[in-house]
MARNU-845786 format. One line per 4 residues: number of its first residue (from 1); their letters; for each residue x, y, z of C-alpha. Coordinates in steps of 0.5 Angstrom, whole numbers, padded with zeros to 4 digits. Layout:
<pts>
NUM> A> X,Y,Z | ...
</pts>
This chain:
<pts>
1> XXXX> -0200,-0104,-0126 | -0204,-0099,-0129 | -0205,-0092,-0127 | -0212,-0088,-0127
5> XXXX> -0213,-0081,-0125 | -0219,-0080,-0122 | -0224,-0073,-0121 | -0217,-0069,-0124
9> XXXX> -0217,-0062,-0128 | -0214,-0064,-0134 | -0211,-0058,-0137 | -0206,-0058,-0143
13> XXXX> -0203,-0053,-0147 | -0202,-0056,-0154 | -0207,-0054,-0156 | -0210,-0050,-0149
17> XXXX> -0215,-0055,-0146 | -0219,-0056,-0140 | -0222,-0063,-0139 | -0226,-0066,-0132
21> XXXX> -0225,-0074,-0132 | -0221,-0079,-0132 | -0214,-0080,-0135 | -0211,-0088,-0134
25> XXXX> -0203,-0090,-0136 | -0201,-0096,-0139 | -0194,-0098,-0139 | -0190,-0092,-0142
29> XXXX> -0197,-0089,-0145 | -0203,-0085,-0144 | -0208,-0091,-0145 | -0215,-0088,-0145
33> XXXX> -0217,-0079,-0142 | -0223,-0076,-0141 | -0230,-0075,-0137 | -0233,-0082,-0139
37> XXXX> -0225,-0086,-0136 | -0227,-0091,-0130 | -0224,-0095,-0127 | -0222,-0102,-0128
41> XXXX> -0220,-0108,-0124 | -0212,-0108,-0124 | -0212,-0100,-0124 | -0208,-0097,-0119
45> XXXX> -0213,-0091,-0117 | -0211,-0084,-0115 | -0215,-0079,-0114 | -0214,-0071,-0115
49> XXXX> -0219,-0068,-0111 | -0221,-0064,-0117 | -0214,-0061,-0118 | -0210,-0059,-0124
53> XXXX> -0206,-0064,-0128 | -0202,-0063,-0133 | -0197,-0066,-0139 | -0189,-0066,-0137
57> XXXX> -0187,-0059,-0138 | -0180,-0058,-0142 | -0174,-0054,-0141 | -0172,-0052,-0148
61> XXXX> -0164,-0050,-0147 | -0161,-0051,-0140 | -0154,-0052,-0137 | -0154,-0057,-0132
65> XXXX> -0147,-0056,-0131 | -0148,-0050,-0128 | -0153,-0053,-0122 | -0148,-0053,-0117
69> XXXX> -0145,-0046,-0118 | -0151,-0044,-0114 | -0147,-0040,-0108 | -0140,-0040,-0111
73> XXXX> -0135,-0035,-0109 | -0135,-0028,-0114 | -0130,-0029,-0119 | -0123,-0026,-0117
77> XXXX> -0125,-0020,-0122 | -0132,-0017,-0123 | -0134,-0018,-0131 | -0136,-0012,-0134
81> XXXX> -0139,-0014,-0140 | -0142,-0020,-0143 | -0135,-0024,-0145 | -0132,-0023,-0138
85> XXXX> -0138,-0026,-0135 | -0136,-0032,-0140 | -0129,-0031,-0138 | -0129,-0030,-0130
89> XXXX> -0135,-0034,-0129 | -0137,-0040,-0133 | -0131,-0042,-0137 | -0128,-0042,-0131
93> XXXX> -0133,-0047,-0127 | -0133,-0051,-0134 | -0125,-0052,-0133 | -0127,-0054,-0127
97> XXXX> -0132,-0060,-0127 | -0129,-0067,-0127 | -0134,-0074,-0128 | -0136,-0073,-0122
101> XXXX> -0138,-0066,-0121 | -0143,-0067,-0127 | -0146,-0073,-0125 | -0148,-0069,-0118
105> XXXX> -0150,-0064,-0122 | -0153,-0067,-0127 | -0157,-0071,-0122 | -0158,-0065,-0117
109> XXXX> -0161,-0062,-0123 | -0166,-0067,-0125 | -0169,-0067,-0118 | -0170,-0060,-0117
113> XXXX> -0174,-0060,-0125 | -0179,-0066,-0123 | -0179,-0062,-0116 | -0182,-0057,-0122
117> XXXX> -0186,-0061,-0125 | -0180,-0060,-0131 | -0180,-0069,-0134 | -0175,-0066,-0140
121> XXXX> -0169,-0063,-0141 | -0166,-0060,-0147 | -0159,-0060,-0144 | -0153,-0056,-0147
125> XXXX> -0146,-0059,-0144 | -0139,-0056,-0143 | -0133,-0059,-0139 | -0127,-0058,-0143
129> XXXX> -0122,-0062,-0137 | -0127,-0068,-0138 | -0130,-0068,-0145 | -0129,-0076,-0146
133> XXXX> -0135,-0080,-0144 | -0138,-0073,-0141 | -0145,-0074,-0144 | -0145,-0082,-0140
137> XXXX> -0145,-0078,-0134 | -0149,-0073,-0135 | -0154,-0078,-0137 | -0153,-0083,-0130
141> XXXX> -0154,-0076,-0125 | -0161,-0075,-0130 | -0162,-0084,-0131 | -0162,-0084,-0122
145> XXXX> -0168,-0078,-0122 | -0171,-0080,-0129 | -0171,-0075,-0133 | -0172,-0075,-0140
149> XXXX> -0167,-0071,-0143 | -0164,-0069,-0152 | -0156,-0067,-0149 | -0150,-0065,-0153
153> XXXX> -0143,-0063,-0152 | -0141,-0055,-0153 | -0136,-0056,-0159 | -0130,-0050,-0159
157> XXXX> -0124,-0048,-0161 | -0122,-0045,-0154 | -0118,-0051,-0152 | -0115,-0051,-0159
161> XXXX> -0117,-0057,-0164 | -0115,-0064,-0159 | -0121,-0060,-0156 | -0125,-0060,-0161
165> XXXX> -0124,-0066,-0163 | -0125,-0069,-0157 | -0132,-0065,-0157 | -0134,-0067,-0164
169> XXXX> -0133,-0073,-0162 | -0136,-0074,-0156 | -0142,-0071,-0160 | -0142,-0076,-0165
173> XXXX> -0141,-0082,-0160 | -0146,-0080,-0156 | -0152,-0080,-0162 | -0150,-0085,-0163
177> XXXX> -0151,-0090,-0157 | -0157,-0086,-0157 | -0160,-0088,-0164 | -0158,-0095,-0162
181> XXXX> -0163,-0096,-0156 | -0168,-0092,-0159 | -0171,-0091,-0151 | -0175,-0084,-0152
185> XXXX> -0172,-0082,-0145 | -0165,-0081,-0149 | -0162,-0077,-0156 | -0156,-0074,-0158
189> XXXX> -0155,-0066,-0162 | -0150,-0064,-0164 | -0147,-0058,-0159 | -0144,-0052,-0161
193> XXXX> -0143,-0046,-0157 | -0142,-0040,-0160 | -0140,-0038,-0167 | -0135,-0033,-0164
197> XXXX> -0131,-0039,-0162 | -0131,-0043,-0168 | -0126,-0042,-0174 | -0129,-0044,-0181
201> XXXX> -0126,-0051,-0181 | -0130,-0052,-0174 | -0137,-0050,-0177 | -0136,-0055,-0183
205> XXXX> -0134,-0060,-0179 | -0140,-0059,-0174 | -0144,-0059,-0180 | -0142,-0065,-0183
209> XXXX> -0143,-0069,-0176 | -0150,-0066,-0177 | -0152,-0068,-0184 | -0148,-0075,-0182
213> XXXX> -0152,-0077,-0176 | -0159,-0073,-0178 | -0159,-0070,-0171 | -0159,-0062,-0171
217> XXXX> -0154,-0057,-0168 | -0155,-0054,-0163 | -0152,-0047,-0161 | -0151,-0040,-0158
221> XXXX> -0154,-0034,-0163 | -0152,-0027,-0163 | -0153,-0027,-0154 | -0149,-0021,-0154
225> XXXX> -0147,-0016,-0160 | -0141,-0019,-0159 | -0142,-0025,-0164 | -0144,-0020,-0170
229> XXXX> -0138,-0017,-0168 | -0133,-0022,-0169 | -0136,-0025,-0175 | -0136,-0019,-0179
233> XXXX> -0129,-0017,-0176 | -0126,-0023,-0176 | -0129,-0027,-0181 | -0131,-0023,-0186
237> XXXX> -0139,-0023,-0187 | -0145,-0022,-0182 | -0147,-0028,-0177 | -0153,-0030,-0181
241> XXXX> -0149,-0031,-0187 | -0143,-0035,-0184 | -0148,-0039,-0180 | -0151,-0040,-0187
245> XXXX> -0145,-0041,-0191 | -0144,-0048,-0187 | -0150,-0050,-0187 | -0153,-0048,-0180
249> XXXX> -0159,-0044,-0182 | -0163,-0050,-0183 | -0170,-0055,-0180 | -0167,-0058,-0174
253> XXXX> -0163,-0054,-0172 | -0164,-0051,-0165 | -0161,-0043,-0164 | -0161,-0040,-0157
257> XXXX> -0162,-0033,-0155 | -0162,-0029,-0162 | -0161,-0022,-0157 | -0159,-0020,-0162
261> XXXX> -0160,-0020,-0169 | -0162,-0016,-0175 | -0169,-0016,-0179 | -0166,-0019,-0185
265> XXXX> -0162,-0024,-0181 | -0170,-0025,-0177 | -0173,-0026,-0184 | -0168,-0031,-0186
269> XXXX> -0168,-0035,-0180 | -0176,-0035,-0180 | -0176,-0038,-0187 | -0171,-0043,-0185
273> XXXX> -0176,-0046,-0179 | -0171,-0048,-0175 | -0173,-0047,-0167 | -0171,-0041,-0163
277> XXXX> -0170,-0042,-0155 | -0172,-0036,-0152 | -0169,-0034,-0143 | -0172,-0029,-0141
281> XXXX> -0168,-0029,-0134 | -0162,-0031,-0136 | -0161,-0025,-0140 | -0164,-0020,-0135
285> XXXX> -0158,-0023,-0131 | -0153,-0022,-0136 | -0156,-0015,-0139 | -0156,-0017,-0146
289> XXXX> -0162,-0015,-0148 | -0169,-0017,-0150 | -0171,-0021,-0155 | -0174,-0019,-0160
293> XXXX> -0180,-0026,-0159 | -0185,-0023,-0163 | -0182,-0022,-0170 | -0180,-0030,-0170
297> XXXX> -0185,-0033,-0174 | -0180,-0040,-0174 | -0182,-0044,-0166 | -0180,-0040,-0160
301> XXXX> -0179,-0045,-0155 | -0178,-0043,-0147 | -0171,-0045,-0144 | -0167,-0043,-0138
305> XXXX> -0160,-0042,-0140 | -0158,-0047,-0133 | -0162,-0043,-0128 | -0166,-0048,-0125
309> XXXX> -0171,-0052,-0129 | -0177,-0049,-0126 | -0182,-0047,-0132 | -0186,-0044,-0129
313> XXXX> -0183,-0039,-0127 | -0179,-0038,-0134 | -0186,-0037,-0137 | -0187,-0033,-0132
317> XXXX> -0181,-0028,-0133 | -0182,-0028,-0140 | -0189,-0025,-0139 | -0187,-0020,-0135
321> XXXX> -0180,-0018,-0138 | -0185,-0017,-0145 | -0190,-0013,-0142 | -0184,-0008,-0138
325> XXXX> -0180,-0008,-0146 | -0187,-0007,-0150 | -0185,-0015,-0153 | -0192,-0015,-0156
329> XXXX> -0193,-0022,-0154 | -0199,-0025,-0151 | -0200,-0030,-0144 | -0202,-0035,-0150
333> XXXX> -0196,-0034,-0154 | -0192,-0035,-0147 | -0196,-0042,-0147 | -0195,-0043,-0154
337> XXXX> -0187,-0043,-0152 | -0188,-0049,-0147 | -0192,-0052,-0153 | -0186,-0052,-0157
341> XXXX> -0181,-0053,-0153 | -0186,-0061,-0151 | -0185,-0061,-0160 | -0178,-0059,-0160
345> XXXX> -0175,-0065,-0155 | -0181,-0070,-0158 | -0177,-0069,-0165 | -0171,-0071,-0162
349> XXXX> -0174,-0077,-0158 | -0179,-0080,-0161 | -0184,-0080,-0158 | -0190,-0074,-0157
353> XXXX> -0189,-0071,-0151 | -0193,-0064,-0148 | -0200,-0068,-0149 | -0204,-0071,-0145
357> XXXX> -0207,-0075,-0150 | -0209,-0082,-0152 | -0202,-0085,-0155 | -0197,-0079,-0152
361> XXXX> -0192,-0081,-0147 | -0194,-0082,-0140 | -0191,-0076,-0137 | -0195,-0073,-0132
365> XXXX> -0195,-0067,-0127 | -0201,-0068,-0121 | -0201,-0061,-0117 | -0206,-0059,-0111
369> XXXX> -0208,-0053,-0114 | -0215,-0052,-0115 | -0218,-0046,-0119 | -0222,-0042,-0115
373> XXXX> -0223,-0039,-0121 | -0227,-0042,-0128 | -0223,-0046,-0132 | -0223,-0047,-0140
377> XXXX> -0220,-0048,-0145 | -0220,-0040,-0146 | -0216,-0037,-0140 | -0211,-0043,-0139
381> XXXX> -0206,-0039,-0140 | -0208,-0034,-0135 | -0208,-0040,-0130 | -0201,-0042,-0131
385> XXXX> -0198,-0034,-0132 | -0202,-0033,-0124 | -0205,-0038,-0121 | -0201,-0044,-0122
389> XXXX> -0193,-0045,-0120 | -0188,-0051,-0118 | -0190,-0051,-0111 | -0197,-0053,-0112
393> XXXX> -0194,-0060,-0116 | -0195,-0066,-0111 | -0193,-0071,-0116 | -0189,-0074,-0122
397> XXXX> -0189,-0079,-0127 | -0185,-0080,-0132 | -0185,-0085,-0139 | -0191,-0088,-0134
401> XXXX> -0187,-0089,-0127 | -0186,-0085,-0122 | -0181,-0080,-0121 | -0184,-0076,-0114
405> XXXX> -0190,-0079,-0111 | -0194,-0074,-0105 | -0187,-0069,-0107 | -0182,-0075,-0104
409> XXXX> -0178,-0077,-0110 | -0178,-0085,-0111 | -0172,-0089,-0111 | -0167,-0084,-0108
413> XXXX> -0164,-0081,-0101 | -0165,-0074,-0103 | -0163,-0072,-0096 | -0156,-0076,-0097
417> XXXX> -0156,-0074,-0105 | -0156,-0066,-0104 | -0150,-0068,-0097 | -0146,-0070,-0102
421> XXXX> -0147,-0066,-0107 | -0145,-0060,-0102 | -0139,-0064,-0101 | -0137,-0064,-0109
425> XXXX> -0140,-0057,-0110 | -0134,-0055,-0105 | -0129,-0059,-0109 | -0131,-0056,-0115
429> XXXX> -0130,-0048,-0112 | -0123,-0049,-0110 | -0121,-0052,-0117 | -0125,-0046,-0120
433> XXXX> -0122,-0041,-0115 | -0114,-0044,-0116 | -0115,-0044,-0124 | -0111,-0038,-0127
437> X> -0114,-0032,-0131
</pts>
């Protein structure tokens, strides 16, 4: 059945702009928006009171694996620099994870995004006990909630090269799947964690699988000092170079984090136009640093690095952290960040996502806020920095059904999900906590 939204605040951010009106859903589409929209006689009609809408936000680069170490036991010894956190923290947990702990943490996690109005999840996976169909879980937990999501498993050599292969493989399979469904909800990356802990041979292969599939890798950049550092020390030229030498530095390509990089590795990444994916608050939490967000003329997407999915909040954080480092951005740029990342993930799917225009994907957030201030296309962005936030979001469509209506997620038991996923989070630690270090 047709949905019409009525008396609705259209609000979208690609590019910033403010309609009164209507705005009716056909199928999996937005079919007609815009003040002159009526309703017709097989619509469904809800009205917005005169409240916000706003096109499905995208998480740009998560770890839904991480959804259950909310609360988890401190690690047995306290991290003092990035690595050790990498050590004594998520490599443990990723050893962790069996197929069912992913798809609870996939799910759990895809709850909580459409709690925060977040339809898409741009979502970078590790489980190197359970690499093997790793993917089809995650994508069960996200298919219950109803979720579009572009996902990837973190290729390594932490765990030799069986480890390896299993990733590379896992990648190559589920692509794919992917492109033989061609859905719009589903598509494959190339995952790659980190240059760092990747020898020569792996970076040829991953590039190679890219090329292959047509996908894009997707990968951890210069988070820390510690991945310049081991590319000039260990394998004899800089990080950009090596990512260069094997065919990384491209279009298509996601790089994650960028702390750390110099002007020239700046300008090269610029001149390749590939897309950047920046977390503020991951990197305050792990002290690596800011980064430098201004200097990339390359898309700059929002992401959350796996805490939480709530774009609101990430944008907010990213505003606040750029006026504290004087990071030179605007509350434009911010909007313009959750526009990319809407891009970033229509590239992959196929689909256009982040607009609520005539033909883009029916991913829809209905929130109760109701300006008290003016509205228009001019000061958006100050609206969603201060004004809006994921506890005004009342209800959510994605691909033109809904996920949550009047803030009960349709089709599932949230309150039995979340008692369960309790019980698996418990299972996890108790592996996690009885691995060697």
């Amino acid at each position: 059945m047709p949905v019409l939204l009525t008396n609705a605040t259209l609000v979208d951010i690609d590019p910033p702009r403010v309609v009164t009106g209507g705005l009716r859903i056909v199928d999996r589409a937005i079919d007609a928006v815009g003040p002159d929209v009526s309703a017709r006689p097989d619509d469904e009609v809800v009205d917005c009171g005169g409240a916000v809408v706003l096109p499905g936000l995208v998480n740009g680069h998560t770890h839904l694996y991480s959804a259950l170490a909310v609360g988890m036991p401190a690690p047995p010894i306290p991290p003092t620099n990035f690595f050790e956190i990498l050590k004594y923290v998520w490599w443990r947990l990723d050893q962790a994870l069996d197929t069912t702990s992913i798809e609870a943490s996939a799910r759990i996690g895809a709850i909580d995004a459409i709690r925060c109005g977040t339809t898409t999840l741009i979502d970078h996976h590790a489980s190197p006990g359970a690499i093997a169909g790793s993917l089809d879980a995650v994508d069960r937990g996200l298919a219950d909630a109803g979720v579009r999501a572009v996902l990837c498993y973190e290729t390594t050599d932490r765990h030799d090269r069986a480890g390896r292969d299993a990733g590379l493989e896992e990648n190559r399979r589920f692509i794919e799947r992917c492109r033989a469904s061609a859905d719009g909800l589903r598509a494959g990356l190339v995952g790659a964690h980190a240059s760092f802990t990747l020898d020569d041979d792996s970076l040829e292969r991953l590039a190679e699988l890219a090329t292959a599939t047509g996908a894009g890798v997707h990968i951890h950049v210069a988070e820390d000092p510690c991945d310049e550092r081991d590319a000039v020390e260990h394998r004899g030229r800089s990080l950009i170079d090596r990512l260069d030498a094997f065919g990384l530095l491209k279009r298509g390509s996601i790089f994650a984090h960028g702390t750390h990089l110099d002007s020239d590795a700046i300008s090269r990444i610029n001149a390749a136009g590939l897309t950047m994916a920046h977390q503020a608050r991951s990197n305050m939490n792990n002290a690596v640093g800011y980064a430098p967000v201004a200097s990339f003329m390359c898309p700059v997407m929002l992401g959350t690095d796996g805490i939480g999915a709530n774009m609101f909040a990430e944008a907010r954080a990213a505003w606040f952290a750029s006026q504290h480092c004087g990071g030179g951005q605007t509350p434009n740029d911010i909007l313009r960040k959750l526009a990319n990342a809407a891009r970033r993930a229509s590239q992959s799917l196929g689909v256009t996502l982040g607009r609520l225009d005539v033909g883009a994907a029916a991913d829809v957030v209905v929130t109760d806020y109701q300006p008290f201030s003016p509205i228009h296309s001019d000061n958006v962005a100050g609206h969603f920095l201060f004004g809006v936030e994921s506890r005004h979001v009342r209800s959510v469509m994605v691909d033109g059904r809904w996920a949550m209506r009047d803030r009960t997620i349709e089709g599932l038991n949230e309150t039995a999900i979340r008692t369960e996923t309790r019980r698996i989070s418990e299972s996890l630690w108790r592996r996690m906590m009885s691995l060697p270090l």
